[in-house]
Gaussian input, Z-matrix of N, CA and C with variables (Angstrom, degrees):
# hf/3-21g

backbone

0 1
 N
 C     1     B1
 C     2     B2     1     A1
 N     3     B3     2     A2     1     D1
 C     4     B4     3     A3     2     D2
 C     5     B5     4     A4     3     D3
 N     6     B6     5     A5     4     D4
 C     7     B7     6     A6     5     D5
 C     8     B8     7     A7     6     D6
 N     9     B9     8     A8     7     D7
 C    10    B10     9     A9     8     D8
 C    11    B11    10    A10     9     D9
 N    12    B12    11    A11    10    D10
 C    13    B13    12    A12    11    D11
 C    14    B14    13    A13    12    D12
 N    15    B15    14    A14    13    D13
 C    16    B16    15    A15    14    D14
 C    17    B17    16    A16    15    D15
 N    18    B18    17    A17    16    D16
 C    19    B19    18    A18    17    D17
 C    20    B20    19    A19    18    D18
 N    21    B21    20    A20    19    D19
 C    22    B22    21    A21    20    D20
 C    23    B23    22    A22    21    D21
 N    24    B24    23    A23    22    D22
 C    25    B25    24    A24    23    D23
 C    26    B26    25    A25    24    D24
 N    27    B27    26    A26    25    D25
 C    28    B28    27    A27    26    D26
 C    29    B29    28    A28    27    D27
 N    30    B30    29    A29    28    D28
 C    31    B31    30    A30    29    D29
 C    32    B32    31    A31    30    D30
 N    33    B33    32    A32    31    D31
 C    34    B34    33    A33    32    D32
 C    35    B35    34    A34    33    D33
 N    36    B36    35    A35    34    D34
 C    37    B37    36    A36    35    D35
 C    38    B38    37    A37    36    D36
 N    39    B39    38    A38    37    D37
 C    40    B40    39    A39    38    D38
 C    41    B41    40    A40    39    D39
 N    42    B42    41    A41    40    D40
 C    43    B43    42    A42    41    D41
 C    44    B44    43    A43    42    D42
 N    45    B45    44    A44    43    D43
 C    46    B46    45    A45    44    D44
 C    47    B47    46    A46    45    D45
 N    48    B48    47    A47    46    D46
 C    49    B49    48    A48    47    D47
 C    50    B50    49    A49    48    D48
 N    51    B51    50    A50    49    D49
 C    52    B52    51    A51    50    D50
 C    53    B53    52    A52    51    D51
 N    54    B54    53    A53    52    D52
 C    55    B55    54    A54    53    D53
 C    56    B56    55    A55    54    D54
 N    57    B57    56    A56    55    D55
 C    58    B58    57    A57    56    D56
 C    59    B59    58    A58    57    D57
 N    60    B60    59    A59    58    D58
 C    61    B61    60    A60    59    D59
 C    62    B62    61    A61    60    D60
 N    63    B63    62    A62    61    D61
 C    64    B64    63    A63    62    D62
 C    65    B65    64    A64    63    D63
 N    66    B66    65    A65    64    D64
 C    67    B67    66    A66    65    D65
 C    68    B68    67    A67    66    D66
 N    69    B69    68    A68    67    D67
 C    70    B70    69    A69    68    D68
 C    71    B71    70    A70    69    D69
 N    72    B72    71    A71    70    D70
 C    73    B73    72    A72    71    D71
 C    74    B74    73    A73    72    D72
 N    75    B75    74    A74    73    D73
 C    76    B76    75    A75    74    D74
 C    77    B77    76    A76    75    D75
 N    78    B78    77    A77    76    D76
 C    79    B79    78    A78    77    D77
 C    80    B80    79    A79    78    D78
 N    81    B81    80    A80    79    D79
 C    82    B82    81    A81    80    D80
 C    83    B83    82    A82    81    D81
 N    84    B84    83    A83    82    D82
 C    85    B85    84    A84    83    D83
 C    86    B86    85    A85    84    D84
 N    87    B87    86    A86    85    D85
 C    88    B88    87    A87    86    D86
 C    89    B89    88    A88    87    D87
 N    90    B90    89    A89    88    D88
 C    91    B91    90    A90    89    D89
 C    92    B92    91    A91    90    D90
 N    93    B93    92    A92    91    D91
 C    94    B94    93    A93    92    D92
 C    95    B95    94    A94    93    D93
 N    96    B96    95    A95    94    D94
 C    97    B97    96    A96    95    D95
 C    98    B98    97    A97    96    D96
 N    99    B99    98    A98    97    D97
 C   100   B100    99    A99    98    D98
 C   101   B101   100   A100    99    D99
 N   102   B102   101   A101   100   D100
 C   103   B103   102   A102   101   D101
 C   104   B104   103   A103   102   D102
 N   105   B105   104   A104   103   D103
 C   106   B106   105   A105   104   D104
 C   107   B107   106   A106   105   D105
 N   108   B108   107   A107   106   D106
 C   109   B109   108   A108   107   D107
 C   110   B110   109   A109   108   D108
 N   111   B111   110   A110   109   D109
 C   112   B112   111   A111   110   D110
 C   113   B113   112   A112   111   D111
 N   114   B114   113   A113   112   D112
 C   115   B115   114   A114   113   D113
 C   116   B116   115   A115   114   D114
 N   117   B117   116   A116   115   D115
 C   118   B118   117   A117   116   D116
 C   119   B119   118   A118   117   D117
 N   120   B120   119   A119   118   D118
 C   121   B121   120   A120   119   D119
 C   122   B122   121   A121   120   D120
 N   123   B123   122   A122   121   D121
 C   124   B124   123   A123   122   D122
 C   125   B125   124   A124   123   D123
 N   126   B126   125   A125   124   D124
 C   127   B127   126   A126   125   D125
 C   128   B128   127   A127   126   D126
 N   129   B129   128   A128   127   D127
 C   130   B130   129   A129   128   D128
 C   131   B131   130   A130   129   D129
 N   132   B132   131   A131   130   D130
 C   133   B133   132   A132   131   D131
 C   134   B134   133   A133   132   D132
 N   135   B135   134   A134   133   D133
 C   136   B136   135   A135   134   D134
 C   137   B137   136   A136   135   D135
 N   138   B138   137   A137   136   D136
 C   139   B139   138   A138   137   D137
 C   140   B140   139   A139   138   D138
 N   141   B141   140   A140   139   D139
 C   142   B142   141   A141   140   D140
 C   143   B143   142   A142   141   D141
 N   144   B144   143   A143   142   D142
 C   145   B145   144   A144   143   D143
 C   146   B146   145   A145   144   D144
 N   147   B147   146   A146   145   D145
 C   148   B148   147   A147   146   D146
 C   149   B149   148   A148   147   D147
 N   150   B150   149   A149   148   D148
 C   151   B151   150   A150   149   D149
 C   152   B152   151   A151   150   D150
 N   153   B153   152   A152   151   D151
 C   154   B154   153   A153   152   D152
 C   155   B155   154   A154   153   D153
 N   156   B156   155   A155   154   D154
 C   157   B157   156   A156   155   D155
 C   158   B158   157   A157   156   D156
 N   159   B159   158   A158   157   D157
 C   160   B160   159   A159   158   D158
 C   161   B161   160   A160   159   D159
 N   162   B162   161   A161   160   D160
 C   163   B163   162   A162   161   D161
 C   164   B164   163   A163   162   D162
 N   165   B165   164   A164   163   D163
 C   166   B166   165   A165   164   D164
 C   167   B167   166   A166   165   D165
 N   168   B168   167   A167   166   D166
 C   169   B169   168   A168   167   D167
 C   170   B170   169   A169   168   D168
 N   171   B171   170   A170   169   D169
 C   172   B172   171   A171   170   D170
 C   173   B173   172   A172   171   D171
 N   174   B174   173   A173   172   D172
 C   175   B175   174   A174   173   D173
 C   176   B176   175   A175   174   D174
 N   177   B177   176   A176   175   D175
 C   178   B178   177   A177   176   D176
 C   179   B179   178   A178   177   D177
 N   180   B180   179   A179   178   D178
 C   181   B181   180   A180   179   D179
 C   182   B182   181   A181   180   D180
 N   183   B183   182   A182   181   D181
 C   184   B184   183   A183   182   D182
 C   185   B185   184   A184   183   D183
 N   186   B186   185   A185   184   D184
 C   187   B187   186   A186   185   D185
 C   188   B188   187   A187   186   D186
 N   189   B189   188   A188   187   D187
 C   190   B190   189   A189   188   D188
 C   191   B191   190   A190   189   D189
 N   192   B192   191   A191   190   D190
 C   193   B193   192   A192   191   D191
 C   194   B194   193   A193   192   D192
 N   195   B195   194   A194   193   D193
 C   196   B196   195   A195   194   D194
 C   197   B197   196   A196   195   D195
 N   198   B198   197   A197   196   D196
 C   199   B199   198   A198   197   D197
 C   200   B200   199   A199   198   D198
 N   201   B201   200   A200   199   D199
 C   202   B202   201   A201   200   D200
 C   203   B203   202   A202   201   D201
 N   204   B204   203   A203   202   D202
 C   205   B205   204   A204   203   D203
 C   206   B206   205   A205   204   D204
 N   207   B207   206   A206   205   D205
 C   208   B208   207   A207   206   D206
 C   209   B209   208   A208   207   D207
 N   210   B210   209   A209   208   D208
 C   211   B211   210   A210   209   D209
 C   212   B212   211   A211   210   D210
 N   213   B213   212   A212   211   D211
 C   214   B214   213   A213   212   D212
 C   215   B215   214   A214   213   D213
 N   216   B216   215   A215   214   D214
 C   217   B217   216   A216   215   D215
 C   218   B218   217   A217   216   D216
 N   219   B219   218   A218   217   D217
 C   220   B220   219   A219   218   D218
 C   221   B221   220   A220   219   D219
 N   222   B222   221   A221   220   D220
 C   223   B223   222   A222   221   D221
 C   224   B224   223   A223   222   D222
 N   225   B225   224   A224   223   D223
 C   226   B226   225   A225   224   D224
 C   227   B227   226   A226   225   D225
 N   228   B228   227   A227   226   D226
 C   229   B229   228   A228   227   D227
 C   230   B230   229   A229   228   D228
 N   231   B231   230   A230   229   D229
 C   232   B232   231   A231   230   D230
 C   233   B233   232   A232   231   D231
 N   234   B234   233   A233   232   D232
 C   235   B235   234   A234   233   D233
 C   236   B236   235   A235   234   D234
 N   237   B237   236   A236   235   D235
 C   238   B238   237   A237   236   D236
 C   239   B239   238   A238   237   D237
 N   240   B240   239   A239   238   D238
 C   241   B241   240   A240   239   D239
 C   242   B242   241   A241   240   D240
 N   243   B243   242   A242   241   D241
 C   244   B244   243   A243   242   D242
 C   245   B245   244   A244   243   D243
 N   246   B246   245   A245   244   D244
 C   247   B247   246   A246   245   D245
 C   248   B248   247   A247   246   D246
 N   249   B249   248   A248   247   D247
 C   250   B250   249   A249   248   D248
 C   251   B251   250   A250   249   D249
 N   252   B252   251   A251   250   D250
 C   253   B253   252   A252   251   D251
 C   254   B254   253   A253   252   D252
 N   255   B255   254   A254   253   D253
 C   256   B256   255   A255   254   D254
 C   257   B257   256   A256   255   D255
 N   258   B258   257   A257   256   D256
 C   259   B259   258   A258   257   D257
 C   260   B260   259   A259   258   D258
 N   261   B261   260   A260   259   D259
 C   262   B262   261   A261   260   D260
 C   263   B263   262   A262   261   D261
 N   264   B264   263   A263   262   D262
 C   265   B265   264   A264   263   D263
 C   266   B266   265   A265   264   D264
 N   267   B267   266   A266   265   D265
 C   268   B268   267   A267   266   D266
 C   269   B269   268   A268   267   D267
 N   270   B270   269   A269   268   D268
 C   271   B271   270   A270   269   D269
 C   272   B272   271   A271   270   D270
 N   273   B273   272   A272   271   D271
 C   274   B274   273   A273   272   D272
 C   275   B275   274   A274   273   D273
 N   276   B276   275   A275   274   D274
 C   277   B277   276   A276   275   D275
 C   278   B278   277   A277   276   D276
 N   279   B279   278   A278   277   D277
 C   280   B280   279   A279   278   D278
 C   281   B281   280   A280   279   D279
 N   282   B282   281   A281   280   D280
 C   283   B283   282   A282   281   D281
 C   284   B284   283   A283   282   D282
 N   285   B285   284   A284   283   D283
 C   286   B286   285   A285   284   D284
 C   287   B287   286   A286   285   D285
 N   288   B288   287   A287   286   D286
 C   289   B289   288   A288   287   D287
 C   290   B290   289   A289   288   D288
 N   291   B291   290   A290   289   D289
 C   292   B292   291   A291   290   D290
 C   293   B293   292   A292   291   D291
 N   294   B294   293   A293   292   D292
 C   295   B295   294   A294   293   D293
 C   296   B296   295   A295   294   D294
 N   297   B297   296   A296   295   D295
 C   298   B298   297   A297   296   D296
 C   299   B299   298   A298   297   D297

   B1=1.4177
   B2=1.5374
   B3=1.6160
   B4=1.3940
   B5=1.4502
   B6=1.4949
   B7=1.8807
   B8=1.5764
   B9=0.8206
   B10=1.5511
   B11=1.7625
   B12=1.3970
   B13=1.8626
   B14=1.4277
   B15=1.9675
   B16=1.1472
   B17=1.5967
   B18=1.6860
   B19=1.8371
   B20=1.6118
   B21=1.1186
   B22=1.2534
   B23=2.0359
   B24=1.1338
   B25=1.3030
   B26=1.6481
   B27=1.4162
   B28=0.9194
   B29=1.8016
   B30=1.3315
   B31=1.7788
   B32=1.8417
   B33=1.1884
   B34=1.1092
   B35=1.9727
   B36=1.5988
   B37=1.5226
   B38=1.5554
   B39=0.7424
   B40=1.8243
   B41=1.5553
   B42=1.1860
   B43=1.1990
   B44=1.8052
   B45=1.8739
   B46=1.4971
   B47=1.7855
   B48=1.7313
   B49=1.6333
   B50=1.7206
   B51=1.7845
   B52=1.6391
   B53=1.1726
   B54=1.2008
   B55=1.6965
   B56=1.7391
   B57=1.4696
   B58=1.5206
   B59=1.7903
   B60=0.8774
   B61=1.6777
   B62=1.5870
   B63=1.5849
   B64=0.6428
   B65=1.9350
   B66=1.1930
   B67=1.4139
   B68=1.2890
   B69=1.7108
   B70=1.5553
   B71=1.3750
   B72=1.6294
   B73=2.1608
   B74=1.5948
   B75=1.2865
   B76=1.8321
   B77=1.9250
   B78=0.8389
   B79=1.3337
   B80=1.7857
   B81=1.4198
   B82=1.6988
   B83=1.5336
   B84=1.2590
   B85=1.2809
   B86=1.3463
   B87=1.5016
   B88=1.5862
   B89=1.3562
   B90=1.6715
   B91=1.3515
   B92=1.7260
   B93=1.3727
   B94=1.3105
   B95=1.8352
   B96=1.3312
   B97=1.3611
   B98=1.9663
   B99=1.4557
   B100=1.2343
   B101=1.5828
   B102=1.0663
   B103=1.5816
   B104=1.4566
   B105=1.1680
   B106=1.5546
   B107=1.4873
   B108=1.6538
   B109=1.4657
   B110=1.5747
   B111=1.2778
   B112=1.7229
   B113=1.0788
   B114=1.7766
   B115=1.1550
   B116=1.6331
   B117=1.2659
   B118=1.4151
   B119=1.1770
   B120=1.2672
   B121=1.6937
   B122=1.3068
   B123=1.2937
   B124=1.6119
   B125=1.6914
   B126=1.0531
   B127=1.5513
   B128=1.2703
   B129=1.3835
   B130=1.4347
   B131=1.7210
   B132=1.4088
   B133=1.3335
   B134=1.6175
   B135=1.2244
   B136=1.6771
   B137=1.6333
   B138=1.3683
   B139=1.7728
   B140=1.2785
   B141=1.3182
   B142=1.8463
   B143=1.9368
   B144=1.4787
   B145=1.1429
   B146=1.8219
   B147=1.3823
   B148=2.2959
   B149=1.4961
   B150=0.8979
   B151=1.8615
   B152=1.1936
   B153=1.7139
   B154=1.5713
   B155=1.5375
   B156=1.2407
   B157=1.4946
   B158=1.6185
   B159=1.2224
   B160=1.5551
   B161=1.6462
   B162=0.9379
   B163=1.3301
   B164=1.3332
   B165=1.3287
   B166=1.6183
   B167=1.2124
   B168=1.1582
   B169=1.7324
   B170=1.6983
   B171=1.3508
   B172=1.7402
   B173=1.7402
   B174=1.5170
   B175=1.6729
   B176=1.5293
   B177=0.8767
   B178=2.1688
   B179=1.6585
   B180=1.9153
   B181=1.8376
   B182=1.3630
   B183=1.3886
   B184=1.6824
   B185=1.3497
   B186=1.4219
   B187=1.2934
   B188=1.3563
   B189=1.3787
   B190=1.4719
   B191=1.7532
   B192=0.9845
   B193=1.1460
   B194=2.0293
   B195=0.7795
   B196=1.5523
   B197=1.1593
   B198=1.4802
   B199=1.5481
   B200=1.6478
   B201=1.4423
   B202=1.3595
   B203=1.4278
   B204=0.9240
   B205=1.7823
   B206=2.0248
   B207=1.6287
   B208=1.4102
   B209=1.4371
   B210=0.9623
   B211=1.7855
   B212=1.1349
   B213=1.6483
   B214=1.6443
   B215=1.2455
   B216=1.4215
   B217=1.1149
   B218=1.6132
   B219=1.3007
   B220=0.9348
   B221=1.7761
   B222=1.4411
   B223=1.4734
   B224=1.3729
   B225=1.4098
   B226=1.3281
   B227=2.0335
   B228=1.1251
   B229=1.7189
   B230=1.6680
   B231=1.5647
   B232=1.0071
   B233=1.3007
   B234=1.4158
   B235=1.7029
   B236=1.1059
   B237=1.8681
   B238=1.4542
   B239=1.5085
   B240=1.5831
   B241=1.5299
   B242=1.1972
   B243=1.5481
   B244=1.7568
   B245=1.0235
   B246=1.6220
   B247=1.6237
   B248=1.8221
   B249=1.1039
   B250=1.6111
   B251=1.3698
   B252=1.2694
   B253=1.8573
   B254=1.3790
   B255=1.3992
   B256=1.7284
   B257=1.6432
   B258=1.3203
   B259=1.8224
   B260=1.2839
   B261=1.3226
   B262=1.5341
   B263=1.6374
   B264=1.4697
   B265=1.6449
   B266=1.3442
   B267=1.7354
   B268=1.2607
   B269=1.0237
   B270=1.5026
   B271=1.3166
   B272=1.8312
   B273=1.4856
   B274=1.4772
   B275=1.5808
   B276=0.9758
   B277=1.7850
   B278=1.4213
   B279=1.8477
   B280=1.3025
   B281=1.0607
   B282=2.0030
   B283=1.2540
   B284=1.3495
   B285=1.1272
   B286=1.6851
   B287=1.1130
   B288=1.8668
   B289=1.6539
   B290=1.2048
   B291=1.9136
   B292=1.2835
   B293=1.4155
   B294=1.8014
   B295=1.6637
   B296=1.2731
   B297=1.2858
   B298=1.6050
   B299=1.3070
   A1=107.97
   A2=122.93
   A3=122.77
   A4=93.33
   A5=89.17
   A6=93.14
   A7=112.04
   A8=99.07
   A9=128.90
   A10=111.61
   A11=120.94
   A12=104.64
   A13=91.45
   A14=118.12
   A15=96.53
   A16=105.87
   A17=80.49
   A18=90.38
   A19=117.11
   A20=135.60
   A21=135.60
   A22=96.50
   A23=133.28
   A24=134.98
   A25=100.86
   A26=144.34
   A27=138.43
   A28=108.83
   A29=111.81
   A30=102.77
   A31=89.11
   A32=123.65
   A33=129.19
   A34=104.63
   A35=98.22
   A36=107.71
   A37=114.01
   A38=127.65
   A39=119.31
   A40=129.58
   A41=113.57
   A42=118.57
   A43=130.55
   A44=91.53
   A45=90.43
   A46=113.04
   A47=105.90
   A48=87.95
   A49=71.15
   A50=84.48
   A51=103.66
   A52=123.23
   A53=131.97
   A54=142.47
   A55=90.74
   A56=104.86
   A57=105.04
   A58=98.65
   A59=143.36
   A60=135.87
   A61=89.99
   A62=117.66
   A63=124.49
   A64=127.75
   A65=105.49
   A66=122.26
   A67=77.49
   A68=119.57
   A69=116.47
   A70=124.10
   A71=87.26
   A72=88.31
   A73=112.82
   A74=97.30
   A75=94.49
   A76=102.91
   A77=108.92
   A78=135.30
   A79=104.29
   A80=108.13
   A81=100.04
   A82=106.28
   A83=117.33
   A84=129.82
   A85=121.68
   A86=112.57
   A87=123.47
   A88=108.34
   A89=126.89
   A90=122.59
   A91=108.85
   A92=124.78
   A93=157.50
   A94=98.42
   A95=106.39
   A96=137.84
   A97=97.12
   A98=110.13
   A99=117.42
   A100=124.13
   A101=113.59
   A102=125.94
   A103=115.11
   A104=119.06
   A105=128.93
   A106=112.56
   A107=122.47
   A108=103.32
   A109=127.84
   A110=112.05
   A111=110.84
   A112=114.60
   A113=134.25
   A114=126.30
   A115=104.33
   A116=125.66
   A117=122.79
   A118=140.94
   A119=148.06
   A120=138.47
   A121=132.60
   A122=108.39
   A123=117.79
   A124=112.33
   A125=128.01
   A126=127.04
   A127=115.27
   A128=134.53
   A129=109.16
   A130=127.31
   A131=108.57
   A132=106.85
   A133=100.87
   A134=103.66
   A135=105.12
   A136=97.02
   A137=129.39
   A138=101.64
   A139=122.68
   A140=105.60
   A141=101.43
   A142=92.01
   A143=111.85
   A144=97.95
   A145=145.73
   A146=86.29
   A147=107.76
   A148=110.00
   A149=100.90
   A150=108.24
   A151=100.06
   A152=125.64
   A153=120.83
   A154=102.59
   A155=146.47
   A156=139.37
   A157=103.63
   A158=117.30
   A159=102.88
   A160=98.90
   A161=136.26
   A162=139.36
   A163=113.73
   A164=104.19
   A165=104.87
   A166=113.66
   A167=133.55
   A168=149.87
   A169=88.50
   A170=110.18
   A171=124.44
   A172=97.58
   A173=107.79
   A174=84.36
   A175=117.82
   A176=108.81
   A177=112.29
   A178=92.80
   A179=110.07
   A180=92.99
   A181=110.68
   A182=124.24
   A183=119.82
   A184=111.32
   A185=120.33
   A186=114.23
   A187=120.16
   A188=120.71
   A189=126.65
   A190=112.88
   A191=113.74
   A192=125.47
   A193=97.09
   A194=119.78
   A195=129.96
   A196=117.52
   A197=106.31
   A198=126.92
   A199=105.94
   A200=121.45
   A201=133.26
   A202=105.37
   A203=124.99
   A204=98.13
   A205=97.81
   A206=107.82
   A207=115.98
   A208=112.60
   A209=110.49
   A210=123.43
   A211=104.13
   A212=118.36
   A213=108.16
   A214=123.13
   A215=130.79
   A216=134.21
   A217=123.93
   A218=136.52
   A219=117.25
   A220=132.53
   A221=122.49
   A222=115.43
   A223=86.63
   A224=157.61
   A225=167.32
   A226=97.60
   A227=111.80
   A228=121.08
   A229=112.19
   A230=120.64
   A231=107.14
   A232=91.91
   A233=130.21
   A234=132.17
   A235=120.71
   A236=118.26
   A237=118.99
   A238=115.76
   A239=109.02
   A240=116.42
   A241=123.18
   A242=104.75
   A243=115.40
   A244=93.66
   A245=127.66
   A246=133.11
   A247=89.52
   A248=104.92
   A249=106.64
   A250=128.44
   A251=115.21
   A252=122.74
   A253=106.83
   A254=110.93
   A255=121.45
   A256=88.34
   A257=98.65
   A258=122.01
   A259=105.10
   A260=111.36
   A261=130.28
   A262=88.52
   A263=113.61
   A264=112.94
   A265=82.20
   A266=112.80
   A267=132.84
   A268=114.88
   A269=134.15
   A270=120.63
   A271=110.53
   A272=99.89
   A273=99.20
   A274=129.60
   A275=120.06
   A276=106.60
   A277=86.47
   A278=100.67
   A279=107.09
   A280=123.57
   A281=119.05
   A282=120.59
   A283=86.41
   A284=114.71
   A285=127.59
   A286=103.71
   A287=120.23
   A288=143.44
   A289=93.91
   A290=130.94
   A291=156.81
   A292=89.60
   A293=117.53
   A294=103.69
   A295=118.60
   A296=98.67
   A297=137.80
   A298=104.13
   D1=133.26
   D2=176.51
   D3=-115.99
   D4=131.30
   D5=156.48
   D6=-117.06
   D7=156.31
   D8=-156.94
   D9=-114.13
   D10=108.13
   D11=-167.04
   D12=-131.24
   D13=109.73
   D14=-177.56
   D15=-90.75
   D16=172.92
   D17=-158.64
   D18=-122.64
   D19=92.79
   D20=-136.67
   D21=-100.65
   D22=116.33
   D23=-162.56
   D24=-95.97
   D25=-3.02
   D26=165.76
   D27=64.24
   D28=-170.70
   D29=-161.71
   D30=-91.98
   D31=163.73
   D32=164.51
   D33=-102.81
   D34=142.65
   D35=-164.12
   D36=-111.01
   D37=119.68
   D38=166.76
   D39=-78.74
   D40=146.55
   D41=173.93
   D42=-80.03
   D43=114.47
   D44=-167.09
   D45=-77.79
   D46=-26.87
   D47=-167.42
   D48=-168.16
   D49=174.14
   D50=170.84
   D51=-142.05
   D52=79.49
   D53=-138.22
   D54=-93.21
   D55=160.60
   D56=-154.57
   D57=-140.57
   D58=79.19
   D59=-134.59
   D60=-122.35
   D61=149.31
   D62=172.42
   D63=73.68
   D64=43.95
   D65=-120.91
   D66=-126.38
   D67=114.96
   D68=167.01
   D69=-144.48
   D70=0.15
   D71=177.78
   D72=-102.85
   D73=-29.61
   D74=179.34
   D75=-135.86
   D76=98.10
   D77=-161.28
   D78=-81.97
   D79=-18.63
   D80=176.45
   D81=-89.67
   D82=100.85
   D83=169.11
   D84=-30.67
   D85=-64.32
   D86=175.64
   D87=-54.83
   D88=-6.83
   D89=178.86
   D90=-99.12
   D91=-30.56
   D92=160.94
   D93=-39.86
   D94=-75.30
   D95=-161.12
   D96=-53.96
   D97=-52.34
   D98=-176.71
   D99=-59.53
   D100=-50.61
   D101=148.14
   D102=-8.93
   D103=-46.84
   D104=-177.31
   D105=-83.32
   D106=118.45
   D107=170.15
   D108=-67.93
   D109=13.68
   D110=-164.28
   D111=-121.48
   D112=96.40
   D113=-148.01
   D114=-102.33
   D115=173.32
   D116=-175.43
   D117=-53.78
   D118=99.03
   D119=-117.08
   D120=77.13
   D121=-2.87
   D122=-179.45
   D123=-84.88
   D124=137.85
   D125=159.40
   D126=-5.39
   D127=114.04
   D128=160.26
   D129=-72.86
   D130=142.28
   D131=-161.99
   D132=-142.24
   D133=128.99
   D134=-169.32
   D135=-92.68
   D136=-22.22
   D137=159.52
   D138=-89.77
   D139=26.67
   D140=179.72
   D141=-112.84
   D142=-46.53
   D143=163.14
   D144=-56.25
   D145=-28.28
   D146=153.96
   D147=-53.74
   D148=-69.67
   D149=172.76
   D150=-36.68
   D151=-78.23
   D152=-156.08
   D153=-61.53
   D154=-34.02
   D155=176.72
   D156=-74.37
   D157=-27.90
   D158=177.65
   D159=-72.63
   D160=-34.92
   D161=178.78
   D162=-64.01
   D163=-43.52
   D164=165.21
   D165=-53.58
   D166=-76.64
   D167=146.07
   D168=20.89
   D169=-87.72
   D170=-155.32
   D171=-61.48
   D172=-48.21
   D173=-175.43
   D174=-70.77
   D175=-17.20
   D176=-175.47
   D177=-75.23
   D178=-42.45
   D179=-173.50
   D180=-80.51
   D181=-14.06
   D182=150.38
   D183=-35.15
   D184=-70.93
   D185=-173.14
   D186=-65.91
   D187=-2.98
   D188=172.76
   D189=107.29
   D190=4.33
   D191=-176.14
   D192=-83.02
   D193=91.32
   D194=170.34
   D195=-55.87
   D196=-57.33
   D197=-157.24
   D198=-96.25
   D199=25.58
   D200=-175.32
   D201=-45.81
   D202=134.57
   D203=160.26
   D204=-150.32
   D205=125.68
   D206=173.49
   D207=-83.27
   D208=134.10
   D209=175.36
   D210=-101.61
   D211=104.81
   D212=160.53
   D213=-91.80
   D214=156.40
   D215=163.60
   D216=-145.59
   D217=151.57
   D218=-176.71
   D219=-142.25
   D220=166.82
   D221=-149.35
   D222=-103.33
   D223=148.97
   D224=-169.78
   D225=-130.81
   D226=98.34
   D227=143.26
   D228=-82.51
   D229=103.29
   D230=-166.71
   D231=-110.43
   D232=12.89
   D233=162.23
   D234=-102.01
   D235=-11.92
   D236=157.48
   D237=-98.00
   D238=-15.13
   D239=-159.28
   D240=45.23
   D241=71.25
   D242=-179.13
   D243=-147.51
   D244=152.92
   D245=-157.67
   D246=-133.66
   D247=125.16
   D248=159.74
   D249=-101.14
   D250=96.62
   D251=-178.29
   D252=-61.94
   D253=110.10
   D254=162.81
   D255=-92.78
   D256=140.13
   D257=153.88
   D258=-116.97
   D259=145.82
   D260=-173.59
   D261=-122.17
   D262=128.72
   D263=-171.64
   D264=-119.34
   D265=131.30
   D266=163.27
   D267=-119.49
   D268=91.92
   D269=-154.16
   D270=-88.02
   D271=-30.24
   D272=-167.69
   D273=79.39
   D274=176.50
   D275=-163.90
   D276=-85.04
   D277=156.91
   D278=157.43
   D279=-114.40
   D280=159.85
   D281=-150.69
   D282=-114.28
   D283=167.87
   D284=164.63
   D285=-144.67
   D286=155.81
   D287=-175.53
   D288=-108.84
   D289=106.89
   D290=95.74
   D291=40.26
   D292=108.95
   D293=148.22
   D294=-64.94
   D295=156.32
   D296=-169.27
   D297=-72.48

């Protein structure tokens, strides 16, 4: 017996921008922006965008910010098919380690 499951792939979307709001520990955008492997016009891809917030994650707990946490959300053009990533930056207090 073969079964057969058709599979409908829907439009593929690109990425128009990556807006960064609320933004108070590292303030150079183009440094923010780089973090992400998926640059503007690229495929949108929801494990390339995981990566760039885990990256976010490590540079905010560099600065000591532990409790970082990115909020994504996003803008849908479904007549251009381009997705706009808002991040909401919550950084939370930062901690620092007591010299030795």
């Amino acid at each position: 017996m073969d079964i057969t499951v058709p599979i409908e792939e829907g439009d593929k979307y690109k990425l128009k921008a990556i807006n960064f709001t609320n933004n108070k520990a590292i303030l150079n955008k183009q440094l923010l922006r780089s973090v992400f492997p998926l640059k503007d016009g690229d495929t949108f891809n929801k494990q390339l965008v995981g990566k760039g917030l885990d990256n976010l994650r490590k540079a905010y707990g560099e600065l000591g910010y532990i409790d970082f946490t990115p909020v994504p959300t996003t803008e849908i053009d479904d007549q251009k098919k381009l997705i706009t990533l808002n991040i909401e930056m919550e950084r939370g207090q930062a901690v620092f380690c007591p010299p030795h």
